[in-house]
N, C-alpha and C positions, 0 to 999 in steps of 0.2 A: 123835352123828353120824347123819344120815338116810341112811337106807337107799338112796334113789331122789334123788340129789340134784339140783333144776333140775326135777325133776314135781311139779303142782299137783295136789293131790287133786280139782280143778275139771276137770283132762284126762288119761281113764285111759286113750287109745289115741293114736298118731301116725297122721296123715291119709296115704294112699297117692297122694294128689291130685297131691301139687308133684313128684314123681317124673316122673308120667307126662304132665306137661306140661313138662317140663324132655327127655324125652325125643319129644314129640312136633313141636314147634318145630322144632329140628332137621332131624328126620325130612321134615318138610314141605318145609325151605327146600330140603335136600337135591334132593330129587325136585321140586320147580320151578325151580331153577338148571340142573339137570341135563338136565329134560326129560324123567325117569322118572316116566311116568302114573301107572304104580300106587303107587310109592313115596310121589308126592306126595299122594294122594288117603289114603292110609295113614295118615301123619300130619299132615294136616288133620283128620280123622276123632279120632286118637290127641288131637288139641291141644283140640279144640273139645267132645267128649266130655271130657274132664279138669277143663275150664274149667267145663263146666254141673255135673260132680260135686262140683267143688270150692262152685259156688254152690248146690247145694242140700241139702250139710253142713252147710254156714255158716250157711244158716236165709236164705238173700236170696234162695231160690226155694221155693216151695212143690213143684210138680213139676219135673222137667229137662226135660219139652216143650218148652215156652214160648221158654227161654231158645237147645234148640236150633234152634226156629225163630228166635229173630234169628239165632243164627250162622250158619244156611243164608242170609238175605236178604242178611248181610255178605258171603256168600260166591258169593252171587249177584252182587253191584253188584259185587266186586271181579273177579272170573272175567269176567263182563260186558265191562269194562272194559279185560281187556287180551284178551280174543278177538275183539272188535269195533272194535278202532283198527285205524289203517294200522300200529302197532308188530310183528315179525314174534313174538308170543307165543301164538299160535294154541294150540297142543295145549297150553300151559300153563295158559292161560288156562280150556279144557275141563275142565283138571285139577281146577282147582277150581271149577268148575261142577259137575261132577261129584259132588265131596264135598258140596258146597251142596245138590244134590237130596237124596243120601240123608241129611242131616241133616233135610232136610223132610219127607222119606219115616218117618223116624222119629219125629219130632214130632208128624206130624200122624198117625199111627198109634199112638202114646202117648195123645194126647189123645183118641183114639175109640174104643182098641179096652183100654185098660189100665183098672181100674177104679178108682175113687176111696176113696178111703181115707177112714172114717168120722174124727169130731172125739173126740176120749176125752176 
């Protein structure tokens, strides 16, 4: 009988990744249904940091800059999009505009000021 039954000696740890995006989803829709700036901008933040953690375990990102600069432009065109129609989502719309810069503000402050990690 195995001791650890269902674990591959190929994976000695569980990813904390799918937690914090099953909690950040949520979070986000919460606080843009609602109208709660900060709430929403909390977990866009919580979803989209998750997403770049999870892609740069996995090996599908070298560093998490990159990836959070798309989700800041996606969060830009989206944010964009409902602040600037005639639909009345104004401060929602900011909400994630909001979250979109500081995902850029963090990206592009990764990419300049973080140092690079030699090849072993």
């Amino acid at each position: 009988m195995d001791e650890q039954p269902g674990l591959s000696d190929q994976y000695r740890r569980a990813s904390p990744w799918p937690l914090f995006v099953a909690l950040g989803i949520p979070i986000a829709e919460v606080g843009i249904l609602f109208d709660v700036f900060a709430v929403a901008v909390a977990g866009l933040l919580l979803f989209c940091g998750s997403v770049t953690g999870m892609l740069r375990e996995s090996g599908y990102a070298e560093t998490p800059w990159r990836p959070l600069g798309a989700f800041a432009i996606l969060l830009f065109v989206v944010g964009g999009t409902l602040a600037f129609t005639d639909v009345n989502l104004v401060t929602r719309g900011y909400a994630i505009i909001t979250a979109g810069g500081l995902l850029a503000a963090a990206g592009i402050g990764g990419e300049l000021f973080v140092p690079k990690r030699e090849a072993v």
